[in-house]
VEXDOSE-545030 format. One record per residue: y negated, x negated, z negated of N, C-alpha, C, O in turn; residue in three letters. Coordinates in steps of 0.05 Angstrom, whole numbers, plus 5000, padded with zeros to 4 digits. Example, Ala and Ser with C-alpha at 12.3 -4.5 7.8 and 13.67 -1.06 7.14 Angstrom:
<recs>
511447364844509047544844506647364844506647154831ALA;504547434858502147274857499947424843497747324839SER;
</recs>
This chain:
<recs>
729762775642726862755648725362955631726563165624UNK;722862915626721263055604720563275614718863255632UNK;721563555605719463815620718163925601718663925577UNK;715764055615714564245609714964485607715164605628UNK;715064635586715865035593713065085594711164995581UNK;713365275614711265335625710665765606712265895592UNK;708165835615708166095597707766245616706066225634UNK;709966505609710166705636707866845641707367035627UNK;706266775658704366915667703867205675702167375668UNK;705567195691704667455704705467715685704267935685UNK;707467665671708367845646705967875635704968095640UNK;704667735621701967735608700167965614699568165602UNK;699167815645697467915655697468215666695368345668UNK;700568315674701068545671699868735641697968895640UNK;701168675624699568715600697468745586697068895566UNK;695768555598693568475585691168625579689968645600UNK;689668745558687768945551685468695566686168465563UNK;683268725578680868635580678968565563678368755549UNK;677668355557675968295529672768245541672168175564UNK;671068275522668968295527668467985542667267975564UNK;669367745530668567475531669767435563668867225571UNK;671167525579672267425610670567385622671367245640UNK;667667445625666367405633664567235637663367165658UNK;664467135610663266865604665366635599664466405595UNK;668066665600669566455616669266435640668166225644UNK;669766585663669466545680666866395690666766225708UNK;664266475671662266355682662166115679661365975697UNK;663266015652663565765648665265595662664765355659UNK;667265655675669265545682667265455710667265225717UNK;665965615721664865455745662265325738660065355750UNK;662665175715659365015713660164845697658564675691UNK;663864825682663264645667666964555668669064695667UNK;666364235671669864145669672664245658675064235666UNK;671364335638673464535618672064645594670264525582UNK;672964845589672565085564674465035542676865005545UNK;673065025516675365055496674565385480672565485471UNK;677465475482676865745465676765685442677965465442UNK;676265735425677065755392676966045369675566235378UNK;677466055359678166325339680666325321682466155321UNK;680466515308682366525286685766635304685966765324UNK;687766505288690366555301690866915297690167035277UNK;692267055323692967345334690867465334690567685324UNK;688267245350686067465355685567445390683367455400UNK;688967395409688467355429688067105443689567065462UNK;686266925438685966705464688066605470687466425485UNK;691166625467693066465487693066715516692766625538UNK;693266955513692967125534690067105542689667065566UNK;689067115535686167075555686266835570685966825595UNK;686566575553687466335573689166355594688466285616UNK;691466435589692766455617691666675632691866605655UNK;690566875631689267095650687566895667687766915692UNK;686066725658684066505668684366265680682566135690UNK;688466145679688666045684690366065712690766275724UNK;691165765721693965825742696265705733698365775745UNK;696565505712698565395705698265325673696065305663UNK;700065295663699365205626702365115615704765155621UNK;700664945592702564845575701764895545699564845535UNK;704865035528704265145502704764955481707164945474UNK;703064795469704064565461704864635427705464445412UNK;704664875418706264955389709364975390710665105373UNK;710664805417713264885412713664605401711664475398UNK;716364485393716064245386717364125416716163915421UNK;719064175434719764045453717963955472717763755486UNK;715764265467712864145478710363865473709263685485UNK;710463955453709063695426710363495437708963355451UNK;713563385434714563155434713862995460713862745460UNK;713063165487712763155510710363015506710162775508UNK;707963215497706063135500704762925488702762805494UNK;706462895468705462615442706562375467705162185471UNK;708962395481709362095493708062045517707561825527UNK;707362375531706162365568704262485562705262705558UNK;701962505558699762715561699362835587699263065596UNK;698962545599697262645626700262855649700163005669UNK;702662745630704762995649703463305638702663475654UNK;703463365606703263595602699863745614699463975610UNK;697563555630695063655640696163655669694963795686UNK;698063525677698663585705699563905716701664005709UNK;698463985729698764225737696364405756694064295756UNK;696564655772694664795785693364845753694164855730UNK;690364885772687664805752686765135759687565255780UNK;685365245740685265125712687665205701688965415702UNK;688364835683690764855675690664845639690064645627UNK;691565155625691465145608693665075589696065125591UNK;691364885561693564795550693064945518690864955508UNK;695365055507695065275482695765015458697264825462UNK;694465085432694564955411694464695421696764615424UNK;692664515428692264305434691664085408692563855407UNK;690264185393690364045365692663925355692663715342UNK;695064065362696763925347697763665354699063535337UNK;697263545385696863325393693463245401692863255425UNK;692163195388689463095393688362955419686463005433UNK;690462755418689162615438689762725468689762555486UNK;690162965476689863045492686963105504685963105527UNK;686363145485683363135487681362945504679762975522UNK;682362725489681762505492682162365537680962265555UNK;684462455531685762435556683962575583682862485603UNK;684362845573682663095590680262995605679563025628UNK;679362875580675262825571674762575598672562525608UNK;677262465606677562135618677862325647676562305668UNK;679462465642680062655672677862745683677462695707UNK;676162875669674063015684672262865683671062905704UNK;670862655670669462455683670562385707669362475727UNK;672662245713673362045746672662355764670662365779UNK;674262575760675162795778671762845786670962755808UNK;669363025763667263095774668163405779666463595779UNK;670963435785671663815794670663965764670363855742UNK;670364205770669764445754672564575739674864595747UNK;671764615723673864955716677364715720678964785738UNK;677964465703679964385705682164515679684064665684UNK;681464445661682564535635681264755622678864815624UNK;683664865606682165115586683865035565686365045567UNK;682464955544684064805519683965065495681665115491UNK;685565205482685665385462687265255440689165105443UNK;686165335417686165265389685465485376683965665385UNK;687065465341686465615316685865535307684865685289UNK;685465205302683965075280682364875288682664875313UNK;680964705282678564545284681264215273682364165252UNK;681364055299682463765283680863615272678563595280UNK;681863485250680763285241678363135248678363025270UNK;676363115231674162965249674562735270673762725294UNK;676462505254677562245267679662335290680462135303UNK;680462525297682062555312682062465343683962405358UNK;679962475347678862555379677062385380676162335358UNK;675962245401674861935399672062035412670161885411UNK;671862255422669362435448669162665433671062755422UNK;666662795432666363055418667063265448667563505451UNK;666763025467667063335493664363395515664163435539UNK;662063395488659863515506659463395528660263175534UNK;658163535539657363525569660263545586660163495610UNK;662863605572664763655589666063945586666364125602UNK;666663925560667664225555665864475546664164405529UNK;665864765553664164855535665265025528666565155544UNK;665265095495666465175481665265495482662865545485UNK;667265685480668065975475669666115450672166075446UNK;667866295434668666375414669966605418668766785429UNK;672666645412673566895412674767015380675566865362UNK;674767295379674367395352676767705355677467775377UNK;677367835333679467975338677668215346675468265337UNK;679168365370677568625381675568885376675969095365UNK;673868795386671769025382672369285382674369315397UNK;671669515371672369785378671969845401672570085403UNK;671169755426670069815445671969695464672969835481UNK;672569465463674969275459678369385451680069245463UNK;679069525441681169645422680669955439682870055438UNK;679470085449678870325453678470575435679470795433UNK;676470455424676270595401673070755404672370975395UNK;671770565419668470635423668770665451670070535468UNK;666970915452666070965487663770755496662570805516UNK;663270535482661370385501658470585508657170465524UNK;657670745503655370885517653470805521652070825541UNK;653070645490649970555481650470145485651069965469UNK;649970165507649969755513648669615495646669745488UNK;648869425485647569285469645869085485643868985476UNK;647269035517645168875530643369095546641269005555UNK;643769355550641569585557639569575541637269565550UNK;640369585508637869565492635869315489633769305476UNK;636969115503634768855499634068865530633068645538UNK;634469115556633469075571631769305578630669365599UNK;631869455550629369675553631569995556630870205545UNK;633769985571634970205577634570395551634970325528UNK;633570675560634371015543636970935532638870835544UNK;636570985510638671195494639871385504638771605503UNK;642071375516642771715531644271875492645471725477UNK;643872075486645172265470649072185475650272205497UNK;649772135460652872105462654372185439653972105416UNK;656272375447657672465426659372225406659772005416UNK;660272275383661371995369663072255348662472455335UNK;665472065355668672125336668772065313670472155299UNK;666371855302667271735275666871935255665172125254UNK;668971855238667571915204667971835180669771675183UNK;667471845157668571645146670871585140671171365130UNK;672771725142676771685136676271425165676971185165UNK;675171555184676571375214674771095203676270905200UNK;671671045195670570835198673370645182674270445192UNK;674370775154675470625127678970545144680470355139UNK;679270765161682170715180681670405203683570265208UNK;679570355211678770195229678969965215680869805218UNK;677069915198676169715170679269535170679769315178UNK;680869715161684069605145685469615168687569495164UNK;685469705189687169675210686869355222688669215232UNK;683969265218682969115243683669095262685469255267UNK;682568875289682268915316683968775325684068755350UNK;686268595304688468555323690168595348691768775344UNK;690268505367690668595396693868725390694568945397UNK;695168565378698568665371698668925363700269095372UNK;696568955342697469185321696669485338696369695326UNK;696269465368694569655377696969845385696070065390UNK;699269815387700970005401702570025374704770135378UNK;702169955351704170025329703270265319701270385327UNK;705270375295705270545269702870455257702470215254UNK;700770665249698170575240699770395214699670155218UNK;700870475193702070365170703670125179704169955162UNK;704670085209705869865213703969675216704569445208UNK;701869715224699269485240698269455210697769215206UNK;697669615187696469525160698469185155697469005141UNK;700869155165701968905152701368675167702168455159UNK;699968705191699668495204697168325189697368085194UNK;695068395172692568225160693668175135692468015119UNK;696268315129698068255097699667915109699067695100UNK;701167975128702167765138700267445136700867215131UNK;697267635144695667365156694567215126693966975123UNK;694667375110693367285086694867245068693567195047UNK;698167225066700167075060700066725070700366505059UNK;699466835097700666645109699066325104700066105104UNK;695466415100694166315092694466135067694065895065UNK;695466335048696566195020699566015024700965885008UNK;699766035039702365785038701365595063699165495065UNK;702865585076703665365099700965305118700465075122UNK;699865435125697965425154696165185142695964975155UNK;694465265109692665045119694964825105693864605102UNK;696664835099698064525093697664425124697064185125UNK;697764545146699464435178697264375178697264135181UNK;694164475177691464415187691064095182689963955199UNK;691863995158691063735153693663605139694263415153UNK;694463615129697163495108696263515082697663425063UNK;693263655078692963595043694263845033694264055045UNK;695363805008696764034992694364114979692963964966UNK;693864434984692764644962694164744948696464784954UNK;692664824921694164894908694465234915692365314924UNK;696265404913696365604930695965784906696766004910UNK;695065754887694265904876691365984870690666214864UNK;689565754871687565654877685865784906683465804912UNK;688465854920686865904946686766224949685066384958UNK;689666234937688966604930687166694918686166894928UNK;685866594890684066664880681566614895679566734885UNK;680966454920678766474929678166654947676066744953UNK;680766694956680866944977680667124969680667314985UNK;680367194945680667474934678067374925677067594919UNK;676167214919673867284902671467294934669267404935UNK;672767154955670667184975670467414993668767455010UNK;673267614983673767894995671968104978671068304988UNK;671668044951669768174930667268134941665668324943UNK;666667864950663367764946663367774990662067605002UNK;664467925000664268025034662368125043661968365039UNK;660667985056657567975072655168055050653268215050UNK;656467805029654367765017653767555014655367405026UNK;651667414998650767085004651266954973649966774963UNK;653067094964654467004938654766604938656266494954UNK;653166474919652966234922656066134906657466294894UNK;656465864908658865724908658765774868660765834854UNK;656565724860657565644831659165984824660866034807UNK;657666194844658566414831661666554834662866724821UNK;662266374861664966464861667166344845669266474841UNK;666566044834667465904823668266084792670366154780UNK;665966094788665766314758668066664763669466794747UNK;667466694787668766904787672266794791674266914780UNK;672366654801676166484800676166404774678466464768UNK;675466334760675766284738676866424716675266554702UNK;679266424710680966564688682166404660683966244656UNK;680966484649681666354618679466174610677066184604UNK;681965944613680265674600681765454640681565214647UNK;682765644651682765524679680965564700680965744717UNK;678065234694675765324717677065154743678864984739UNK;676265194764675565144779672764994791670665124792UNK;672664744798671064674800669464734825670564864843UNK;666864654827665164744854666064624877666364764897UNK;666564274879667964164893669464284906669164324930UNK;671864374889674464564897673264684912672864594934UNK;672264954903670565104928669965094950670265244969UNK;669064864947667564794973669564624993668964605016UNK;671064554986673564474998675664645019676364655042UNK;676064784992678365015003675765165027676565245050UNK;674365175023672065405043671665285057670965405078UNK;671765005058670964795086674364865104674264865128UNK;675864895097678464965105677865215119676865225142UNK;678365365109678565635123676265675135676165895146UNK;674665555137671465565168673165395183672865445206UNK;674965195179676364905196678765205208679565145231UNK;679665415203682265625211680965875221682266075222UNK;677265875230676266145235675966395213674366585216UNK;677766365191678266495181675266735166675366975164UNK;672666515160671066535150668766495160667966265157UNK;667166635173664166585186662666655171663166825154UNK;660366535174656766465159656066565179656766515202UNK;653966785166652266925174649666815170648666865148UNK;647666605196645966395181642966615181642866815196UNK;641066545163638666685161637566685187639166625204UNK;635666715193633766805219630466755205629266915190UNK;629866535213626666515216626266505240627066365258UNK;623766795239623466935261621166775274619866935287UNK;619866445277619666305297619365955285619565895262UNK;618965795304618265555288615965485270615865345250UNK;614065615281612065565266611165775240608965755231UNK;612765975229613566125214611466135188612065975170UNK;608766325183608466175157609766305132608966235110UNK;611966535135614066655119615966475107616766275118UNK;616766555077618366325065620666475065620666715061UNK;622266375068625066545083627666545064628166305058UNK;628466615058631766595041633166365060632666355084UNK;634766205047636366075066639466035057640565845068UNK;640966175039643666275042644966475057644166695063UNK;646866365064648466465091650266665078651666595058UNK;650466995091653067135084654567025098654466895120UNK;657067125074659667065093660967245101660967445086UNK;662467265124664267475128668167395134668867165142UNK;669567545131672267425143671867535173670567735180UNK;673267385187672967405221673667615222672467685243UNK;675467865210675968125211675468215176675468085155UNK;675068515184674768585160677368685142677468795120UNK;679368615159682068835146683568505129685468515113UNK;682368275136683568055122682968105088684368085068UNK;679668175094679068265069680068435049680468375025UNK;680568685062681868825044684668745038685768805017UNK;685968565061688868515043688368325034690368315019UNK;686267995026685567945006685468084979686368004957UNK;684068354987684068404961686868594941686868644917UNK;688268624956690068734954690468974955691969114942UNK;688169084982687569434972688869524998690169395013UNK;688069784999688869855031687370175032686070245012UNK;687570355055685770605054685370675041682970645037UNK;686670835021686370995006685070904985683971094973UNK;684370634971683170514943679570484970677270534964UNK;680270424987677670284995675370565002672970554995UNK;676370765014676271015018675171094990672871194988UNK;676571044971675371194947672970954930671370974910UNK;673470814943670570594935667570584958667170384972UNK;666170754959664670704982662570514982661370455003UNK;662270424963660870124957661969954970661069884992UNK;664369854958666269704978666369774999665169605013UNK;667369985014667670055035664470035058664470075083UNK;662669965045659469965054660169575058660169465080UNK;660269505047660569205055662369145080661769035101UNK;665669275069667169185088665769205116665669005130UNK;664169545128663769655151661869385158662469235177UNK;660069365146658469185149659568895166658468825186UNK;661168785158663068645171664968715194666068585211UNK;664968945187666069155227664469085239664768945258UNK;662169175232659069165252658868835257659368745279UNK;658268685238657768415246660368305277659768215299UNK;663268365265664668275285664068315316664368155335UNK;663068635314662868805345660468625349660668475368UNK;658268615334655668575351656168275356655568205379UNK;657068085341658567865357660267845371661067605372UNK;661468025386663967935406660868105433660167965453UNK;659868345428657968415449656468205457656368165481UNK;655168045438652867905446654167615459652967455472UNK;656267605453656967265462657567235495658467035504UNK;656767505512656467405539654267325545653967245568UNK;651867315527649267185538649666995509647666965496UNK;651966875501651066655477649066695465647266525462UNK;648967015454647267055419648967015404651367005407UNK;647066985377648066995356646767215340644967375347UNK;648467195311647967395293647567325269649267265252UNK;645367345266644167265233642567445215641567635228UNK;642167455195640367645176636967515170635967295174UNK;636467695161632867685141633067695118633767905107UNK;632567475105631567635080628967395068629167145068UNK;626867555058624167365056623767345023625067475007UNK;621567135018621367214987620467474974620967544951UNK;618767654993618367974978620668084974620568294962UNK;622867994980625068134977625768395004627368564999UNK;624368365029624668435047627868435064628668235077UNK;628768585063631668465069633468655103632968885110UNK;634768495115634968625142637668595156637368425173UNK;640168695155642968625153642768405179642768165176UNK;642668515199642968325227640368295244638668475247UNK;640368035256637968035277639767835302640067595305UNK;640468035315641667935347639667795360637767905373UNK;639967525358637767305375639567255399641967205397UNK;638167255423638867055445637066845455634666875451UNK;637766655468637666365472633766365478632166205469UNK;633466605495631866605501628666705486626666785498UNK;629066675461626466875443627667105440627267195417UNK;629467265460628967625448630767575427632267385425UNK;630267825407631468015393631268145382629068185373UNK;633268335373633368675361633668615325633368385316UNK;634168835307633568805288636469105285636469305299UNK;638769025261640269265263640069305236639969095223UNK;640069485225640769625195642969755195643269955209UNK;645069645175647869795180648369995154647969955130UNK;649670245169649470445146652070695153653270775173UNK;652070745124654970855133654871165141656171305156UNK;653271195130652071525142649071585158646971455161UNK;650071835164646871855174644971875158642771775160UNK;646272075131643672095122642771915102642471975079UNK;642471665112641671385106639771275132638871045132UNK;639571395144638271275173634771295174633471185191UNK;633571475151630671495156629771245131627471155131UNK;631671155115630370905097630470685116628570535120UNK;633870645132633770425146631370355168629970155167UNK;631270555184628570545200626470525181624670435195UNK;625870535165623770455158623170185143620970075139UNK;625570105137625969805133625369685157623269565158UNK;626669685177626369545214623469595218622069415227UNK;622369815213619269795224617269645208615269535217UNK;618169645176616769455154616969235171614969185184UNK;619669045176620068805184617768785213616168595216UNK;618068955227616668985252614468945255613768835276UNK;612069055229609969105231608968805213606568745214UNK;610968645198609768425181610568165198609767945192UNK;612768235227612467975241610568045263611367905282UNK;608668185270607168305293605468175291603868265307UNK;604167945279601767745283603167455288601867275298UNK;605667435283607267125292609067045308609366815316UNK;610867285318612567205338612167495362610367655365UNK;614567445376614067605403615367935383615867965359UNK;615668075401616568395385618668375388619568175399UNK;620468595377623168555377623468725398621968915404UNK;625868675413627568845440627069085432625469245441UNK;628869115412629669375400631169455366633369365359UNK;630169575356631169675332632769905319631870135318UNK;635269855309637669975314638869995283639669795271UNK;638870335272641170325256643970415266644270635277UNK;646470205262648470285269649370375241648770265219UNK;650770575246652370745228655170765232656170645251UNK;656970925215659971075215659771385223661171505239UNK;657671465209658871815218656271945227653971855221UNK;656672115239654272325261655172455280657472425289UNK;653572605289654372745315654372595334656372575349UNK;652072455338651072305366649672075371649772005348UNK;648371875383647771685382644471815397644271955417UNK;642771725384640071865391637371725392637971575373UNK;635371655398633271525399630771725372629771945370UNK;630771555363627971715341625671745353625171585371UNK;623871935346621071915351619771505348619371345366UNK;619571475319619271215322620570955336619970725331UNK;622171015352622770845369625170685359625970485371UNK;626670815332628370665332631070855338631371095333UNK;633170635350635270775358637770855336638270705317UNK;638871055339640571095311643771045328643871205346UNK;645270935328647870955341650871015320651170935297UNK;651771085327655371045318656470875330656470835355UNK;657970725306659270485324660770505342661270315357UNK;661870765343663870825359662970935385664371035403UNK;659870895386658470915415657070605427656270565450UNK;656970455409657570185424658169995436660569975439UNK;656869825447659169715470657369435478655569365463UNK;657869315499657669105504654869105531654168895540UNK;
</recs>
C-alpha cells in the first residue's frame, strides 16, 4: 500500500529560529483556504511550514512524487493545516487542493511551499481567491541575530521616537554580513564554512536546478556569464542590451532574447528580484524612470557570482556600496511584508534619484537613503527632503525619512526630522 513519509516535526520545531513572516502566516491561514510560501531554495520555508503546520508531505523525495503523481488526494489527506513541501514537482496537486477547498469552505487547510514557479500550463486554476501567497527571503539581520531590532520599521510609519541605540557595525562586519548572507544553515557554522554555502548555490545554479525547473537545456556557460554580469550590474537598473554587451566575449554575442530568457528563469527560482519604480500617486504629473533594479534575493549570491569573497569586496568599497545596498533592500523586505509592503525606488527625469520607498497597501510611505557611512548621512538627508519638498503639492507626506547606514555610534533622529539608523539597529 502507498505511504506517505511524513517530516519530523517536533525535531524542527525544537530548533527552529523565529522569522519575521509567522505572523502573517498565521494571519493568513485564518482568512484564507491555503497559503503558498515561495522563495529561493535554503532560505527556510520547509521549517516554517511545518512550525505552521500539523501534518505534511515532502514531495522532493521520489517515493514521495511517485505517490503523489498516482493518489493526490492520499498525499493532502492529513490533520490541517496539512503541509505539502515542493509541490511543483507534481502540479496537479494544485489543481486537486483548489477542488478541496471550494466543496470544504474550511480555512487554513493547506500550506503549499515551493522554490520555483511551475510552468504556466501546469495548473488549470491560478488559486486566487483560495490560496494566498507568502514571500519568504533568506534572514534578516534582525532575523539571524545580528540587529537589536531597536528602531521598528513599523514604529516609524506609526510616528514612534527614535530612541538613541548603540550599533556594533562597521565596515569589516557590514562586508562580513554581505558574503556571509542570511542563510538559516550557515548560522551555527565556521564563518569560512558558511562563505561555501552561496558558492554551493551559485554552482548549483549553473548546472542542474534550472535544467529540473523546466527540461530546457541552458547553456551553462551562458548562464555563468550572466550571473556574473548581473552580480557586476547589483541594484542597478542596468538594461538588457547592456548586459548582453557585457557577456559578450570575443566574436561570442549573446543575444538579447537569450537574456531575457535565462533572467525569466532565475525570477521563475527567486533567485533575482526587481526592484519596481514608485510613482508617488495616480494622478502624478512627474515623469518617472521606469526601469527596475535588480537585486539577487541575498547579497552573498552575488559576490560568489562574482567570484570574490571578503577580503577583494572589503577592498572595493564601490562594490561593496552596492552589495550593502542589497542587504538593506532584503531586510526592509522581509520587515515590511507583515503589513504586505513593498519596496521600490525614485528616480524622475531631473535626475532626482532615491534608493528605496517602503509603500504599504494603504497610501503610507517612508523614503530610505542607503549609505555606508555616516559621514554620508547629511547629503542623504538632503536628498529625502529634496524628494519631500517636490512631492508636497501631489501626494500625502511621507511616514518617515530614513538614512540606513553600516557604521556609527548610534541610531539618532536629526534636527530635520530625518532618522539616521544602523542596520544593525533595525528591525521589524
Amino acid at each position: 500500500m502507498a505511504e506517505i513519509k511524513e517530516i519530523p516535526h517536533e525535531e524542527i520545531r525544537r530548533q527552529y529560529r523565529p522569522r519575521v513572516v509567522d505572523s502573517r502566516i498565521s494571519q493568513l491561514l485564518r482568512i484564507s483556504g491555503g497559503i503558498k510560501i515561495t522563495g529561493c531554495k535554503w532560505c527556510g520555508k520547509s521549517w516554517t511550514g511545518v512550525v505552521h503546520s500539523r501534518s505534511s508531505a515532502f514531495i522532493g523525495t521520489e517515493s514521495n512524487r511517485k505517490v503523489a503523481e498516482m493518489d493526490p488526494e492520499l498525499v493532502l489527506r492529513g490533520e490541517e493545516p496539512r503541509l505539502i513541501d515542493e509541490w511543483q514537482d507534481v502540479p496537479n496537486l494544485w489543481d486537486v487542493a483548489r477542488m478541496n477547498m471550494d466543496f470544504s469552505a474550511r480555512k487554513g487547510m493547506y500550506i503549499f511551499t515551493g522554490s520555483s514557479v511551475p510552468r504556466g500550463k501546469s495548473t488549470s486554476h491560478t488559486g486566487t481567491g483560495r490560496f494566498a501567497t507568502v514571500t519568504m527571503r533568506p534572514m534578516s539581520l534582525f532575523e539571524s541575530g545580528d540587529s537589536n531590532g531597536s528602531v521598528s520599521l513599523s514604529g516609524l510609519f506609526d510616528g514612534t521616537a527614535v530612541v538613541s541605540s548603540p550599533s556594533k557595525m562597521s565596515y569589516e562586519t557590514a562586508v562580513k554580513f554581505i558574503c556571509r548572507g542570511g542563510w538559516p544553515g550557515s548560522l551555527s557554522m565556521d564563518y569560512n564554512d558558511a562563505l561555501i554555502i552561496p558558492q554551493l548555490y551559485s554552482e548549483s545554479l549553473i548546472g542542474s536546478d534550472l535544467l529540473k525547473l523546466d527540461d530546457v537545456k541552458r547553456d551553462p556557460g551562458i548562464m555563468e556569464g550572466l550571473l556574473h554580469s548581473l552580480a557586476r550590474n547589483n541594484a542597478t537598473a542596468a538594461k538588457v542590451p547592456v548586459l548582453a554587451a557585457d557577456m559578450a566575449k570575443g566574436d561570442c554575442a549573446v543575444s538579447e532574447q537569450t537574456v531575457r530568457d535565462y533572467m525569466e528563469a532565475l525570477k521563475r527560482v527567486f533567485v533575482i528580484e526587481e526592484q519596481l519604480p514608485w510613482v508617488p500617486s495616480l494622478r502624478s504629473r512627474k515623469r518617472m524612470r521606469t526601469s527596475p533594479k535588480r537585486h539577487f534575493t541575498d547579497p552573498s549570491l552575488a559576490v560568489a557570482c562574482m567570484g570574490a569573497g571578503p577580503a577583494m569586496i572589503q577592498n572595493d568599497p564601490n562594490t561593496a556600496g552596492f552589495l550593502f545596498e542589497s542587504l538593506c533592500y532584503r531586510d526592509l523586505s522581509v520587515y515590511s511584508s507583515v503589513f504586505g509592503g513593498r519596496i521600490k525606488h525614485y528616480l524622475d527625469d531631473s535626475g532626482l534619484e532615491v534608493d528605496s520607498i517602503v509603500e504599504y497597501g494603504d497610501g503610507r510611505w517612508g523614503a530610505v537613503e542607503v549609505k555606508m557611512g555616516y559621514n554620508e548621512a547629511d547629503k542623504a538627508a538632503a536628498n529625502l527632503l529634496r524628494l519631500k519638498n517636490k512631492l508636497a503639492d501631489e501626494t500625502v507626506n511621507p511616514s518617515f525619512l530614513m538614512v540606513l547606514c553600516a557604521t556609527g555610534g548610534a541610531a539618532y533622529m536629526r534636527k530635520d526630522g530625518v532618522a539616521v539608523v544602523p542596520v544593525d539597529c533595525l528591525g521589524p
